[in-house]
DONU-96164 format. One record per residue (C-alpha): residue number from 1; x, y, z. Coordinates in Angstrom, 1 decimal. Layout:
residues N
PT   i     xx     yy     zz
PT NUM      X      Y      Z
...
//
This chain:
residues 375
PT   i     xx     yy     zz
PT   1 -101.6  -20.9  182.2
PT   2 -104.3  -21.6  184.6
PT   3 -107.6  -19.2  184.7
PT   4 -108.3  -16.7  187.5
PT   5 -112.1  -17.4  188.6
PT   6 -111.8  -15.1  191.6
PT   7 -114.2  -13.0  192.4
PT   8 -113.7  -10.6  195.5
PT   9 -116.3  -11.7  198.1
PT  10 -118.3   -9.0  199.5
PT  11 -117.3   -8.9  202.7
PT  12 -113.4   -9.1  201.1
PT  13 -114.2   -5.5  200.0
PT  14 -115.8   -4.1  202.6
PT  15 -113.3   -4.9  205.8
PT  16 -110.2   -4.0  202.8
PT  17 -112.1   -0.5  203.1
PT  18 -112.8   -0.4  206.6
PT  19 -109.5   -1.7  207.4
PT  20 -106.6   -0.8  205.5
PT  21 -106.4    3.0  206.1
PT  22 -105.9    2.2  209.8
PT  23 -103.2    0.1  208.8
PT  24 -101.7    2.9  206.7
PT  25 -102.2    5.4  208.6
PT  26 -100.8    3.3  211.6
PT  27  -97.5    2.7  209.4
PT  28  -97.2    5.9  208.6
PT  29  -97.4    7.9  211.9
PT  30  -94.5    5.1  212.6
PT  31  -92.4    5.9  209.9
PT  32  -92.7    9.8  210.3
PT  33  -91.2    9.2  213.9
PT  34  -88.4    7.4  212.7
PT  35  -87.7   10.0  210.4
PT  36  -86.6    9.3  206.6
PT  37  -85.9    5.7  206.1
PT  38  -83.1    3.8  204.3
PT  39  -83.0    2.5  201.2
PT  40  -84.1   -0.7  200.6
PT  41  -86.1   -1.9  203.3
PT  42  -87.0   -5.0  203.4
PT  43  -90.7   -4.6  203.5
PT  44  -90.9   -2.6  200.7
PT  45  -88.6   -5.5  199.2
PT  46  -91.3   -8.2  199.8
PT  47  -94.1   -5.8  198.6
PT  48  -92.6   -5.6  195.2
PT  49  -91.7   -9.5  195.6
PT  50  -95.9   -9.9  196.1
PT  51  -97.4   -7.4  193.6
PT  52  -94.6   -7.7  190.2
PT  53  -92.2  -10.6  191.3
PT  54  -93.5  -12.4  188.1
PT  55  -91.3   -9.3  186.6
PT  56  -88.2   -9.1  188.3
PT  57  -88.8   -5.6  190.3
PT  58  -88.4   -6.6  193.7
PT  59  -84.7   -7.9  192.1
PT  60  -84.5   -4.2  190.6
PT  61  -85.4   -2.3  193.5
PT  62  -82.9   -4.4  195.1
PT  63  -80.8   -3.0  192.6
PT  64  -80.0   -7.0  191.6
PT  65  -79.2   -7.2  187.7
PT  66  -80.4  -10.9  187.9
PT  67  -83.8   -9.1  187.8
PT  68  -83.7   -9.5  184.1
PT  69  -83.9  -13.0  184.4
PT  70  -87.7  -12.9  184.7
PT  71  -88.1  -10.4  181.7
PT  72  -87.6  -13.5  178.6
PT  73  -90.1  -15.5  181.0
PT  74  -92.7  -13.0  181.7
PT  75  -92.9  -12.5  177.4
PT  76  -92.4  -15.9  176.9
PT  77  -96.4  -16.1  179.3
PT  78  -97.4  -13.1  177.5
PT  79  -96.8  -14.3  173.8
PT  80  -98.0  -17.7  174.9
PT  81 -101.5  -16.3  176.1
PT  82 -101.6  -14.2  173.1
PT  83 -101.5  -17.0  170.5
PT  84 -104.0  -19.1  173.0
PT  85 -106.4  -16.1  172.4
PT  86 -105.9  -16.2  168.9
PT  87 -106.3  -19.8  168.5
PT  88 -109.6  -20.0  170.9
PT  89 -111.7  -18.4  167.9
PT  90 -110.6  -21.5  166.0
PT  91 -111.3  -23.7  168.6
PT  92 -114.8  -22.4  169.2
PT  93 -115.6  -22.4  165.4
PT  94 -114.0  -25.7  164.3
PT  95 -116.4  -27.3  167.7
PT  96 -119.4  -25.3  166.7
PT  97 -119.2  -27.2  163.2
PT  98 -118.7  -30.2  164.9
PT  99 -121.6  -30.2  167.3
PT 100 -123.6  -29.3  163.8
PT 101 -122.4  -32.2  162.6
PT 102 -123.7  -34.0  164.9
PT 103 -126.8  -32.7  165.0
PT 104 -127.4  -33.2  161.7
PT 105 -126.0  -36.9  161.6
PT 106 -128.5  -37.3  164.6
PT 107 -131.3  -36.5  162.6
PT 108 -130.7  -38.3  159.8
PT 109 -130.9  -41.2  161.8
PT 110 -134.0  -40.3  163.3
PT 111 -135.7  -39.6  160.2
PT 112 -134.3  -43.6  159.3
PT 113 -136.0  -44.8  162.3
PT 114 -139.6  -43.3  162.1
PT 115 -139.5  -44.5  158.4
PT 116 -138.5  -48.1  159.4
PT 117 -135.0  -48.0  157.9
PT 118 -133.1  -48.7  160.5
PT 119 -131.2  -51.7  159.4
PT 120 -129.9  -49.6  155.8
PT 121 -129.3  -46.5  157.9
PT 122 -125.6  -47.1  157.5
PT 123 -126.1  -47.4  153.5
PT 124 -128.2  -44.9  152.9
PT 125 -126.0  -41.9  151.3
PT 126 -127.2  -39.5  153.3
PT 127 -125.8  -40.6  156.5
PT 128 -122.7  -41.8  154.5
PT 129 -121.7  -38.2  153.9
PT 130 -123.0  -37.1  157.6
PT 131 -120.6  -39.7  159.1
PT 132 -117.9  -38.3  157.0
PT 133 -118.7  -34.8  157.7
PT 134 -119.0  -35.6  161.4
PT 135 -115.3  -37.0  161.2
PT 136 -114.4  -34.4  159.2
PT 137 -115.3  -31.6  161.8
PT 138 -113.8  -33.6  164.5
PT 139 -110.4  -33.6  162.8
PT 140 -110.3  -29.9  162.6
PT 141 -111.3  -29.4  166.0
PT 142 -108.7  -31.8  167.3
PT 143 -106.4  -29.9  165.4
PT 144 -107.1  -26.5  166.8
PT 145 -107.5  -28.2  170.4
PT 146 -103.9  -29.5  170.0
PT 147 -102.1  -26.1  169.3
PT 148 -104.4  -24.2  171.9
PT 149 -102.9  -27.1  174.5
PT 150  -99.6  -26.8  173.0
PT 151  -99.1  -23.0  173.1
PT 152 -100.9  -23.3  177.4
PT 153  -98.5  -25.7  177.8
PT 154  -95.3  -23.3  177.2
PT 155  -97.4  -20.7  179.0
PT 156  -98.0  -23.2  182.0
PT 157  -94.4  -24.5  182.1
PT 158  -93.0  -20.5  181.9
PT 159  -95.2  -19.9  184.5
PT 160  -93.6  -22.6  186.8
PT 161  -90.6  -21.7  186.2
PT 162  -91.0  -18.3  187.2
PT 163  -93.0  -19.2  190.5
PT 164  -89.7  -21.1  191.9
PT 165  -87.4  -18.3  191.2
PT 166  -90.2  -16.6  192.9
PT 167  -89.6  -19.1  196.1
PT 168  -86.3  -19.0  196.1
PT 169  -86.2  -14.9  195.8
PT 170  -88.7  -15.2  199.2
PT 171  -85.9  -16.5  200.8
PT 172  -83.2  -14.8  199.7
PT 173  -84.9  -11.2  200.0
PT 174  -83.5   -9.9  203.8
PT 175  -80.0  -11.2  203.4
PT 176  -79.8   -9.3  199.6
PT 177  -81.3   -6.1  201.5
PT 178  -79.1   -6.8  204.5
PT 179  -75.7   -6.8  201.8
PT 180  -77.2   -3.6  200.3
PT 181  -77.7   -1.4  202.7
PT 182  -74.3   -2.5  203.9
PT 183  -72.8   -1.5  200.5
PT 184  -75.3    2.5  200.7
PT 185  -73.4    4.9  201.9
PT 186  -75.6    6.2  205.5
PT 187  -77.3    9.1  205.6
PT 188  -78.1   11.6  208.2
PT 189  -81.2   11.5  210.3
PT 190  -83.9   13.9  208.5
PT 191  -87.9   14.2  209.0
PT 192  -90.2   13.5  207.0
PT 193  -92.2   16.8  205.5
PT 194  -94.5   17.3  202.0
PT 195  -94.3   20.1  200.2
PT 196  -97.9   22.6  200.5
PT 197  -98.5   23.0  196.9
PT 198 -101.8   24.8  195.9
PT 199 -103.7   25.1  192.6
PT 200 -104.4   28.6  191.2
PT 201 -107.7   29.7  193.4
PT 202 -107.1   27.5  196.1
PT 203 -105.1   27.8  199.2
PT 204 -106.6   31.6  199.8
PT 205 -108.9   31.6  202.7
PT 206 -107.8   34.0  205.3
PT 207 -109.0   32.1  208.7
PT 208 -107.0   28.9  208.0
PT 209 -104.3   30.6  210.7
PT 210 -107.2   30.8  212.7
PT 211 -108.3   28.8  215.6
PT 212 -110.8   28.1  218.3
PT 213 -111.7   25.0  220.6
PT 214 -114.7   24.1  218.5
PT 215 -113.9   24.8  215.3
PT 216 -110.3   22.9  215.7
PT 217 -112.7   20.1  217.0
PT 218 -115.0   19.7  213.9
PT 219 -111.2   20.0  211.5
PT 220 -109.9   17.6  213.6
PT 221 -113.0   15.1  212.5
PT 222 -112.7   16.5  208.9
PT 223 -108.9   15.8  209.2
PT 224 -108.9   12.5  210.1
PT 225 -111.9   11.2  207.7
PT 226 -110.4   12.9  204.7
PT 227 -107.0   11.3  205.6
PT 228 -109.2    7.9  206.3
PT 229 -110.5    8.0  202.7
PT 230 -107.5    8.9  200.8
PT 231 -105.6    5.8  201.3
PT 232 -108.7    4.6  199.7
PT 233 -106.7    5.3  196.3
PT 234 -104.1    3.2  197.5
PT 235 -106.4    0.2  197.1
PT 236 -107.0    0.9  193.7
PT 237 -103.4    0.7  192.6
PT 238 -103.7   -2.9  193.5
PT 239 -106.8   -3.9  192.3
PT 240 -106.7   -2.4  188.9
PT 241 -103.4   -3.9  189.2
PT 242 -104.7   -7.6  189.9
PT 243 -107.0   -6.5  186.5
PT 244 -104.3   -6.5  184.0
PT 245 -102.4   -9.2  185.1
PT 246 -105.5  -11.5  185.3
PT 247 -106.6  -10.2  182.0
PT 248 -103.3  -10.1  180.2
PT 249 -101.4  -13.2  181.8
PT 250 -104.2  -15.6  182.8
PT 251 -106.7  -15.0  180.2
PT 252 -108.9  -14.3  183.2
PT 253 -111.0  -10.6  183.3
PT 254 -112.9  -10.0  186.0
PT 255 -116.7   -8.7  186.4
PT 256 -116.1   -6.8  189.8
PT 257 -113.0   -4.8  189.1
PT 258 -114.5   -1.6  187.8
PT 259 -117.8   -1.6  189.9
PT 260 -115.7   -2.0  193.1
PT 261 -113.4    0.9  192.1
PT 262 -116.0    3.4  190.6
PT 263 -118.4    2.4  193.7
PT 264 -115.5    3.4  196.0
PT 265 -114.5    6.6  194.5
PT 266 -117.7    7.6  194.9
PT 267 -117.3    6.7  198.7
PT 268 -114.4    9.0  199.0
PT 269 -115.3   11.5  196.7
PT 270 -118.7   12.2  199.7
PT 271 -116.7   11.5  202.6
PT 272 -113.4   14.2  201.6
PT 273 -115.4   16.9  200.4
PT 274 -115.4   18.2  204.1
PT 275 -111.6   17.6  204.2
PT 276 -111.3   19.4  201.0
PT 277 -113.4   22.7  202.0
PT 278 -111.2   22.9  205.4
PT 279 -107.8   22.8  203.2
PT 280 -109.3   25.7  200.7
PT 281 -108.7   23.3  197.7
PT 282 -112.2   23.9  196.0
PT 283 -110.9   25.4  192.9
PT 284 -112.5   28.5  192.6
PT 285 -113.8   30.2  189.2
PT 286 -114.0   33.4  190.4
PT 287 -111.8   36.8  189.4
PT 288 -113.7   38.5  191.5
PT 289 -112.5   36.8  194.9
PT 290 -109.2   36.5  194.3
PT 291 -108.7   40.4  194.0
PT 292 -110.4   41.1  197.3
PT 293 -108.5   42.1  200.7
PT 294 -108.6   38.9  203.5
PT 295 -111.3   41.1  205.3
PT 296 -113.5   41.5  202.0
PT 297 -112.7   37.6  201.3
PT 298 -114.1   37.0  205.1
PT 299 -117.2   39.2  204.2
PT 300 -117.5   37.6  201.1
PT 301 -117.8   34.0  202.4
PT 302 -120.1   35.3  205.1
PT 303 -122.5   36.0  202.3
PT 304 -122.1   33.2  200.1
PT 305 -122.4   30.9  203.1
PT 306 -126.2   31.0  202.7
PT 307 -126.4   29.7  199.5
PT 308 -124.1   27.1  201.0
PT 309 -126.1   26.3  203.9
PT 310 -129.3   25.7  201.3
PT 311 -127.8   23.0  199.1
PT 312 -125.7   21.4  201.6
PT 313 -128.7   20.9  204.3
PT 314 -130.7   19.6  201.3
PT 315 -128.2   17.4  199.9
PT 316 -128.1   16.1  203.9
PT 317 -131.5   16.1  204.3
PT 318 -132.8   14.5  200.9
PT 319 -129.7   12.1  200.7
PT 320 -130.7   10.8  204.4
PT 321 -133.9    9.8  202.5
PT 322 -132.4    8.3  199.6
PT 323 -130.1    6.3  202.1
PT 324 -132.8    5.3  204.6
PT 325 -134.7    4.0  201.6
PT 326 -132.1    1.7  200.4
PT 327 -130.5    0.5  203.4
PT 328 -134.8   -0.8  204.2
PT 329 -134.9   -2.2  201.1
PT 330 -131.3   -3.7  201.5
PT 331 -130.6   -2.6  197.7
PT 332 -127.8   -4.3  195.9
PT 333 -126.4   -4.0  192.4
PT 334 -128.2   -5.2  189.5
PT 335 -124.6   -6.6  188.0
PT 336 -123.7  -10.0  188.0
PT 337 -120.8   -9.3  191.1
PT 338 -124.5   -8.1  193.4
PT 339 -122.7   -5.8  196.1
PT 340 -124.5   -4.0  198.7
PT 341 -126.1   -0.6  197.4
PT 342 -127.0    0.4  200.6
PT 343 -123.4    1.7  202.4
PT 344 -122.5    3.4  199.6
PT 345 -125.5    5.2  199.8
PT 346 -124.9    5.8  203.4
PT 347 -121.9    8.0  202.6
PT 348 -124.2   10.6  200.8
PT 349 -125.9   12.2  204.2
PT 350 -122.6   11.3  206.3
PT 351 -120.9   13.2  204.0
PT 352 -123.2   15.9  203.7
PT 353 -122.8   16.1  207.8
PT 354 -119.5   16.6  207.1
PT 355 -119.6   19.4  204.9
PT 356 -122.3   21.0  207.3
PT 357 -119.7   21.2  210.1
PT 358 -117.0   22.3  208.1
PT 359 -119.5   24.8  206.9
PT 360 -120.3   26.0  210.5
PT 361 -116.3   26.2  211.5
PT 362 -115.8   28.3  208.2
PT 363 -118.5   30.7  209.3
PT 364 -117.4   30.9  213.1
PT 365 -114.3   31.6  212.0
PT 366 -115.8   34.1  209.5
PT 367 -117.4   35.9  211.4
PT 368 -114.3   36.2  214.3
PT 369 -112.3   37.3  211.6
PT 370 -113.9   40.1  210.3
PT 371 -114.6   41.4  213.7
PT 372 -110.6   41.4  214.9
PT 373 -109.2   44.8  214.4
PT 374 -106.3   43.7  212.9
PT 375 -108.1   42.0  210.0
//
């Protein structure tokens, strides 16, 4: 099998972030409108057919026992890659004594030479047994080289075979989706709707049912930036994805896989904290708060707010700095993959912003709360 050398460009990963959640979210406002779709689509089909068709699914999901074709291949790369990787030890050792060899058969000579020798070098015992050590090593080295080519040689020619059932599959895909959705019984129209589930000590702030111009205005922001972000996790099915098939099939692992994903968590985890307060799901560790009536919960929050006000305006005001700072100094990673430092740093006051308005919206609607009669 052939190595993987990619290495995500920079600008790869940033336009994937920027990017893809408007695509998402684009495809899924359509979707919802159309209401629940039918099984399989064809889409969906080819998106299986991209990411595992090395494996057969997009043959399962298509509900296509000749799926299982693939399986006997797909082992027949893995097993192959395995004995490659237990045979490169060899290989590295067995050409490691050889370039000793030579080294030391080099020298021999050399000392010949300064000496005046020259002519006897080839008689000399010394350099008899270095010759014959030098063949020696080489021997063993070709031997090791051979079954590491033999073994990527079945890997490589498994491989190949799997890529034109592959083709052939890209071909075939909407006529086998066409025939089953023919063969699926049709279903009636329904719409699309998640369940609100909510961890204990979350889910029990009394003003969500609340509303006024401005404070539906900053959750409308919150909304739409938490929503942004989460298809952020999306990305990282694929990625960690493209991780264990390079590492596991191709011999290949990368160097940017883990700091892209850790660097964008981070991202989201700053950006839908805002999105998070507005939905109540900051678990809370508090007996005390739970117990009280949704007046004393309002009251309550109206207190607390001011310790909330202090770290989040500091987090916003000192992570401005700590942004500013890096995005002057146009800070990158010290790791051999080198991304910008500076726009994830960014997300620390933007974030923070965030928060601050949420925080502002929760204490309007505090405040209105508390003061309605019927509260």
């Amino acid at each position: 099998m052939p190595n993987l050398n990619f290495v995500l460009p920079h600008w790869m990963y940033w336009g994937g972030l920027a990017l893809f959640p408007l695509l998402a979210m684009y495809l899924v406002s359509q979707q919802q409108r159309r209401g629940v779709p039918r099984e399989p689509i064809v889409f969906t089909a080819y998106l299986f057919w991209l990411t595992a068709g090395f494996a057969g699914i997009h043959r399962m999901y298509l509900k296509s026992w000749w799926g299982l074709a693939f399986v006997p291949l797909l082992i027949g790369v893995i097993y192959c890659n395995a004995e490659v990787r237990d045979v490169h030890d060899a290989v590295s050792k067995t050409f490691a004594a050889l370039e000793r060899a030579r080294a030391d058969l080099k020298s021999g000579l050399g000392d010949l030479a300064e000496r005046g020798t020259r002519g006897a070098a080839a008689d000399t015992p010394e350099v008899v047994r270095a010759r014959a050590e030098v063949r020696s090593r080489e021997a063993d080295y070709q031997a090791a080289k051979a079954v590491s080519d033999r073994w990527y040689g079945l890997a490589r020619d498994f491989a190949l075979v799997i890529a034109v059932l592959m083709l052939i599959d890209a071909l075939l895909i909407p006529g086998l989706a066409r025939r089953r959705l023919e063969q699926e019984p049709a279903v009636a129209h329904a719409e699309l709707r998640l369940p609100e589930v909510h961890e204990q000590g979350t889910g029990e702030d009394p003003t969500r049912a609340l509303h006024t111009r401005f404070t539906d205005a900053i959750e409308w922001i919150n909304v739409k930036a938490g929503t942004y972000v989460a298809y952020w996790a999306v990305i990282s099915v694929f990625v960690y994805y493209y991780e264990v098939i390079a590492r596991f099939l191709f011999n290949s692992p990368t160097n940017w896989v883990h700091e892209s994903m850790f660097l964008m968590y981070g991202m989201q985890y700053m950006i839908s904290g805002a999105y998070a307060y507005r939905e109540d799901q900051h678990v809370r560790v508090d007996v005390v708060y739970a117990k009280l009536s949704p007046r004393g919960k309002a009251i309550a929050d109206i207190i607390s707010s001011v310790f909330f006000f202090i770290f989040t305006l500091t987090m916003l005001w000192t992570g401005g700095r700590f942004a500013l700072d890096a995005v002057h100094n146009g800070e990158t990673s010290f790791t051999e993959w080198g991304i910008q430092y500076w726009p994830v740093k960014l997300t620390i006051p933007i974030g923070a912003a965030l928060i601050v308005l949420q925080g502002v919206s929760k204490l309007i609607k505090d405040i209105l709360f508390v003061m309605r009669k019927e509260a």
